[in-house]
N, C-alpha and C positions, 0 to 999 in steps of 0.2 A: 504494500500500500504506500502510495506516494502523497504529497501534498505542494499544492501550489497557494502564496499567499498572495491574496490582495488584498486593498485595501478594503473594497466590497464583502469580501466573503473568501471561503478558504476551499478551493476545491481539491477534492477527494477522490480520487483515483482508485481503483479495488477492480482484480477479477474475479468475476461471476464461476469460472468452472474451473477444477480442479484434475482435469485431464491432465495425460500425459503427453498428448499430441500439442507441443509447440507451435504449430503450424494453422491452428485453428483457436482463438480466441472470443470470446465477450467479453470487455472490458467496460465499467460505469462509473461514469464521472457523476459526482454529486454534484448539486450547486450549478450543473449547464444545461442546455438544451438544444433547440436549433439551431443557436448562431454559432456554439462552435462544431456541431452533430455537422452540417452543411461543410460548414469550412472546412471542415479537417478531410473532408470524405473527398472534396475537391484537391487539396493538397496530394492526398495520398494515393487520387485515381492515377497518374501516370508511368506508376510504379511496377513493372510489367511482371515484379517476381507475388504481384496481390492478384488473386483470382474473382475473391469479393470485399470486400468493403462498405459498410454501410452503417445506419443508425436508427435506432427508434428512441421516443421518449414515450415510455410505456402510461403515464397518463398526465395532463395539463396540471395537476395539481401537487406532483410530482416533482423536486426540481432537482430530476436525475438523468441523465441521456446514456443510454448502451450504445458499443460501438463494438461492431463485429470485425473481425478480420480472420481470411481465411487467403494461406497463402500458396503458392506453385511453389518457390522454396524459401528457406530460411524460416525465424519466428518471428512469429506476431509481434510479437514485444517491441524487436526490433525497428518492424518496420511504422509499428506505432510512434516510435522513437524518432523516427525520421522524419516521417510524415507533423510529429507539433516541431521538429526543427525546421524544419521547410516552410512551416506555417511561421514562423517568428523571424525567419529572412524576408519571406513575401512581406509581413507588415512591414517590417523596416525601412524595405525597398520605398512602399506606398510611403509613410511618413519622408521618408529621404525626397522622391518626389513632387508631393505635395510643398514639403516648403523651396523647394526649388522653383516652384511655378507659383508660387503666392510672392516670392520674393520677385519675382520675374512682372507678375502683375502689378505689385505696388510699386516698382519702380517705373511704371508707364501711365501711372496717376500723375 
């Protein structure tokens, strides 16, 4: 079980099954839902060693989102791993971005 802090809330990371098969995961984040369910499923679709990928948030009252991975090789974990790293360059990039063109903008006021 992992934990990430913010100032919001503290989410909580835990997998669902206690298989042996590496290769095949549910993992549930507490404290998220669609925006990161969405985001991360999109980070982690180009990854050609993941067969599925996906997410439910099993009810609106809920504030928990599963995230399945089932992979061609290597483990789940792993590619879970990669996929919130990829997700935290992609923001960066955006922010990096953004103040490049807002700086770009107020200089042409």
């Amino acid at each position: 079980m992992a934990f990430y802090k913010s100032e919001e809330s503290i989410t909580q990371l835990a997998e669902v099954e206690s298989t042996n098969d590496e290769k095949k995961k549910t993992f549930v984040f507490a404290n998220e839902g669609h925006t990161l369910g969405n985001a991360l499923r999109l980070a982690m679709s180009n990854n050609p060693n993941i067969d599925f990928c996906g997410y439910t948030v099993p009810h609106p009252s809920e504030t928990k989102m599963h995230f399945r991975i089932q992979m061609k090789e290597g483990r789940a974990i792993d590619a879970l791993r990669k996929g919130l790293e990829d997700m935290v360059r992609m923001c960066d990039h955006m922010l990096v971005s953004f103040d490049k063109e807002m700086k770009a903008h107020k200089s042409t006021k």
